[in-house]
C-alpha positions as MATLAB code, in Angstrom:
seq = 'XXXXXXXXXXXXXXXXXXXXXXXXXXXXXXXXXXXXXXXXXXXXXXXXXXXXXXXXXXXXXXXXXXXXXXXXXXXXXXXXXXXXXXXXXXXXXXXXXXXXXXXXXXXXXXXXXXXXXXXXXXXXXXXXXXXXXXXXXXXXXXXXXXXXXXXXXXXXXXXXXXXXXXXXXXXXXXXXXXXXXXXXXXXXXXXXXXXXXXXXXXXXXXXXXXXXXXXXXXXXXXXXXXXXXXXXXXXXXXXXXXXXXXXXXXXXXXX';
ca = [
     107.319    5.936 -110.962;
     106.732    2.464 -110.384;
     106.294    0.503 -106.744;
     109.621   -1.254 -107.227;
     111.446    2.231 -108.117;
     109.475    4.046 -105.570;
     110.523    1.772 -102.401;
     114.038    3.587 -101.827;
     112.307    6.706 -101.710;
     109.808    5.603  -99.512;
     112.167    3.819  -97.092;
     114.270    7.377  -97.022;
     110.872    8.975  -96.065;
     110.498    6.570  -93.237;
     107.126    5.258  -94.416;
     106.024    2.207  -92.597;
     105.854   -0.499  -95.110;
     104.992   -3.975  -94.302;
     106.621   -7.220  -95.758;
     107.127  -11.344  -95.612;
     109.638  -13.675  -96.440;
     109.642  -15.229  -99.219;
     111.065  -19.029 -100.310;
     108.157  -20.100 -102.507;
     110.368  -19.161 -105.888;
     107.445  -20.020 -108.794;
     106.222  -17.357 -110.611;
     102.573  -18.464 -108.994;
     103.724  -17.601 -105.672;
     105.313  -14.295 -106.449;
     101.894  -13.637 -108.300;
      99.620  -14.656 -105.381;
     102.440  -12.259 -102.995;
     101.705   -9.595 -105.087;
      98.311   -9.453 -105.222;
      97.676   -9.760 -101.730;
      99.233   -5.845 -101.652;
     102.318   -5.979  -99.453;
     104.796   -2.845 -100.040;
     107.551   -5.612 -100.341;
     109.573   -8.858 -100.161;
     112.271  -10.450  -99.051;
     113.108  -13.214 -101.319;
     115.301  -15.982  -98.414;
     118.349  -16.665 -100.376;
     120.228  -17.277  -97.887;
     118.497  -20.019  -96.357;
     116.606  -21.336  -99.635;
     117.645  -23.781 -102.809;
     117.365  -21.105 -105.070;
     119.278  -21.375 -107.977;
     119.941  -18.113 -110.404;
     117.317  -18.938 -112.997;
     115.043  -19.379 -110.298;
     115.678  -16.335 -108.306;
     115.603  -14.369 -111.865;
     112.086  -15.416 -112.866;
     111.129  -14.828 -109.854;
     112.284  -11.021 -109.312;
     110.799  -10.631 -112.958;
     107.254  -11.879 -112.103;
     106.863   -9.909 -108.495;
     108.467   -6.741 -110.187;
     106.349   -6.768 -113.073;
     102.957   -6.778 -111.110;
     104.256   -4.023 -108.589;
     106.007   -5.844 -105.826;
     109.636   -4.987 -104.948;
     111.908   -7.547 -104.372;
     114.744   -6.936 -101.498;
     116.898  -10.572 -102.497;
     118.467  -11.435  -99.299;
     122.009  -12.836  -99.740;
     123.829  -16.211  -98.757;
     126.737  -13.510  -98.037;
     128.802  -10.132  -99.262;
     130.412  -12.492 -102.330;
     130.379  -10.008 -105.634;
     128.918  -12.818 -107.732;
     125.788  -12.666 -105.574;
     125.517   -9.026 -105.453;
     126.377   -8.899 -108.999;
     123.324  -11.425 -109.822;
     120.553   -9.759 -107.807;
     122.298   -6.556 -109.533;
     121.861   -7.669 -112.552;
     118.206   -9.504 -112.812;
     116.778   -6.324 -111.443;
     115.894   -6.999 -108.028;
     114.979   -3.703 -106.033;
     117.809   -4.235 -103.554;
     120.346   -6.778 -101.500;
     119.497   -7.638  -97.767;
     123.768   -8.858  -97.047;
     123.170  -11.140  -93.612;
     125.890  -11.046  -90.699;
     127.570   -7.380  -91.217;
     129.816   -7.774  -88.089;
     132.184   -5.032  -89.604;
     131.652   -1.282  -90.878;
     134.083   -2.402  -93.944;
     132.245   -5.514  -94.890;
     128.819   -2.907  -95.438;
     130.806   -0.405  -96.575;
     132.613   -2.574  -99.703;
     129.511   -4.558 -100.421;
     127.320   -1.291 -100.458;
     130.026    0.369 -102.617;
     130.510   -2.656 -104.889;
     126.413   -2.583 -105.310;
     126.624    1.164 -106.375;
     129.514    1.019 -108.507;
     130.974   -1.989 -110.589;
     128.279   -4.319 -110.008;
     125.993   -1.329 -111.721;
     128.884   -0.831 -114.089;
     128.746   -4.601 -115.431;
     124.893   -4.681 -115.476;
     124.820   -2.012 -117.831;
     128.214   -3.470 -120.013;
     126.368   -6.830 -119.671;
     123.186   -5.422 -121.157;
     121.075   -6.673 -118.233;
     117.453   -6.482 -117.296;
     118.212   -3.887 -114.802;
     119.688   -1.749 -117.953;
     116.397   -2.130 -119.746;
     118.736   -3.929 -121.924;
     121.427   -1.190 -122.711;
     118.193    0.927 -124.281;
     119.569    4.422 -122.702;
     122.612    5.692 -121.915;
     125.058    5.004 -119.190;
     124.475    8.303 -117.400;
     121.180    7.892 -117.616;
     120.927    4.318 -116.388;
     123.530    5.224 -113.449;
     121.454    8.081 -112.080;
     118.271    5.912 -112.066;
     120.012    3.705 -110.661;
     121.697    5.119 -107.922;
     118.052    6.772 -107.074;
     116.138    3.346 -106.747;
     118.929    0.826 -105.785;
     118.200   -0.387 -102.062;
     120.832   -1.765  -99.832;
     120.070   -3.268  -96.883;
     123.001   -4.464  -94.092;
     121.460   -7.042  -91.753;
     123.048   -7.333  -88.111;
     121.908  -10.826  -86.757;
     124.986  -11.897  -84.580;
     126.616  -10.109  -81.549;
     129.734   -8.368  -83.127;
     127.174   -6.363  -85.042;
     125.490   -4.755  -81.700;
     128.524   -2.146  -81.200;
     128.954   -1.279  -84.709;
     125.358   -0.567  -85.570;
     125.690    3.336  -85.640;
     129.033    3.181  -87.762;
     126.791    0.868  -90.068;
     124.177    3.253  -90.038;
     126.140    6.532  -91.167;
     127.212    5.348  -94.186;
     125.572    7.185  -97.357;
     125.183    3.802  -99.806;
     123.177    2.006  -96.611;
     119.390    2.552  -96.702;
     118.620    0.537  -93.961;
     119.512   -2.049  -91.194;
     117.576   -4.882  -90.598;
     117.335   -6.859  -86.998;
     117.878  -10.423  -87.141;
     116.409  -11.215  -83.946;
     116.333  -14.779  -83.919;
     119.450  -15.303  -85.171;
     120.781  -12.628  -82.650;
     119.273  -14.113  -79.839;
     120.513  -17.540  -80.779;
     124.029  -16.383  -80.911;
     123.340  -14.366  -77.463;
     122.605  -18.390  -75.941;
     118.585  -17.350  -75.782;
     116.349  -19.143  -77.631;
     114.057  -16.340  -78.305;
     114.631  -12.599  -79.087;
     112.071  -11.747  -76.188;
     114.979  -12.287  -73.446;
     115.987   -9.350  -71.630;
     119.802   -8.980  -72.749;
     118.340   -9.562  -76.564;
     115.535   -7.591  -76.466;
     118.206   -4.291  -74.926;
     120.857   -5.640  -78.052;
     118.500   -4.857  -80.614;
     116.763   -1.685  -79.069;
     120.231   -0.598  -79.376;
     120.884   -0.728  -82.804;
     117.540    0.316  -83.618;
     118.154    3.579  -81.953;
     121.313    3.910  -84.152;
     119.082    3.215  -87.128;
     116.705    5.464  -86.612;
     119.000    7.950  -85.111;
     121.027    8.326  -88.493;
     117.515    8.799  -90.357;
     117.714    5.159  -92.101;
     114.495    2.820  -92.355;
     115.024   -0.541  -89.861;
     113.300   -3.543  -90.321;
     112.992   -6.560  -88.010;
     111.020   -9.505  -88.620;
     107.937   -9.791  -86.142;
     104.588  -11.680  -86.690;
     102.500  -10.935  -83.387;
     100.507   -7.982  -83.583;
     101.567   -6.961  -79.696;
     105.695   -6.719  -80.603;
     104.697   -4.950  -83.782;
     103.537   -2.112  -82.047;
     106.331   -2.310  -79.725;
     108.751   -1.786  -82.461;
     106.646    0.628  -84.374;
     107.284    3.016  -81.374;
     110.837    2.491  -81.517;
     111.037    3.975  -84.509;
     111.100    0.841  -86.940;
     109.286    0.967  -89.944;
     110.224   -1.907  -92.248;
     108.248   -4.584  -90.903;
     108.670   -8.357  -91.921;
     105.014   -9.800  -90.700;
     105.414  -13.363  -91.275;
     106.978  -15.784  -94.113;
     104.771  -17.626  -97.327;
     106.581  -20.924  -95.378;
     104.338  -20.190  -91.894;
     101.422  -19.040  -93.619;
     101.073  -21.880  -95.803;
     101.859  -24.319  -92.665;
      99.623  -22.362  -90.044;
      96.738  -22.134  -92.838;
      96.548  -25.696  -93.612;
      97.065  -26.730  -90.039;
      94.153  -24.406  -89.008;
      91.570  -25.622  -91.872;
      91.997  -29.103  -91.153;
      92.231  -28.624  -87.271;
      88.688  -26.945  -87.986;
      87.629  -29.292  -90.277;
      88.135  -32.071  -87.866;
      86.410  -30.275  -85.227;
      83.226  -30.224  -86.910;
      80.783  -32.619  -85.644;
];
């Protein structure tokens, strides 16, 4: 079994796996991603250029060396899903689930038709139509990850309801985002920080892997003992930034 198809099971396992953002859509950077031995990552959609050629070459070059590819979404539309169905991708992040229905359609969509026209469409994620149908839906269904992402305040109540439903895998914090819509400008406020304990308990509590995006070392092991395990350590964007900025700050240091 290969990394990409292994990541489902290893989510449902609650293995702690460790991830970055990704927005950086050549094949080079997917390459370089993969090599540096991350369990996953979450190709930014939603707030990238990205267009479907793009996103597919890049899904194919990560997934080929052994990196899973969780494609987060601009939104729940079936053409998206469909897409990151079809090209392959190891699963769909959907942003802003404020609603048990909105998770439960787009998970079921994911599972069913969109699976349904991959295969009629002879898609990569069919090997090309080389098997059969039952075939391809069983491996399928075993290695398809769907992930519902609750980043705005209607999604605090309805975390648990999110959480119990069989064709989600996993909930993923947006903490900035949440703590931004709370008025805060950073997830460490007290009335953010107690919003997305909350749904983390529900995560955990309903035996799903939850993932929040944190890069200092201090809040990672904060959230490691609440129970998350999918953690999002940084993004290419801020390592590329903070890398350059810190060679030539040391560079001009020098005497």
């Amino acid at each position: 079994m290969t990394a990409t198809s292994d990541l489902r099971r290893r989510m449902r396992q609650g293995d702690r796996l460790v991830g970055l953002f990704a927005r950086l859509i050549q094949p080079e950077a997917a390459e370089l991603l993969a090599d540096a031995g991350l369990d996953f990552v979450i190709l930014d959609v939603e707030h990238g250029t990205h267009g479907r050629t793009e996103i597919s070459r890049f899904v194919f070059s990560a997934q080929a060396l052994g990196l899973p590819v969780l494609v987060r979404l601009p939104d729940a539309t079936e053409t998206w899903i469909q897409h990151a169905i079809s090209i392959g991708a190891a699963g769909v992040v959907i942003p802003h689930v404020n609603s048990p229905e909105l998770a439960r359609r787009a998970a079921g969509f994911a599972r069913g038709l969109a699976m349904e026209r991959a295969y009629a469409g002879m898609a990569r994620r069919s090997a090309y139509r080389k098997g059969s149908w039952a075939d391809f839906r069983q491996q399928a269904a075993d290695t398809l990850v769907f992930v519902a992402q609750l980043d705005e305040p209607p999604g605090v109540p309805i975390a648990a309801d999110v959480a119990a439903l069989d064709d989600v895998d996993g909930l993923f914090l947006g903490s900035l985002g949440l703590a931004l819509a709370m008025g805060h400008g950073a997830p460490s406020a007290p009335a953010v920080d107690a919003a997305l304990e909350s749904m983390c308990r529900a995560g955990v509590a309903a035996g799903k892997s939850v993932g929040v995006h944190v890069m200092d070392p201090a809040q990672q092991s904060n959230w490691l003992e609440r129970g998350a395990r999918l953690l999002v350590v940084g993004s290419d964007y801020a390592l590329l930034r903070n890398g350059a900025a810190a060679q030539a700050d040391a560079f001009r240091q020098l005497p």
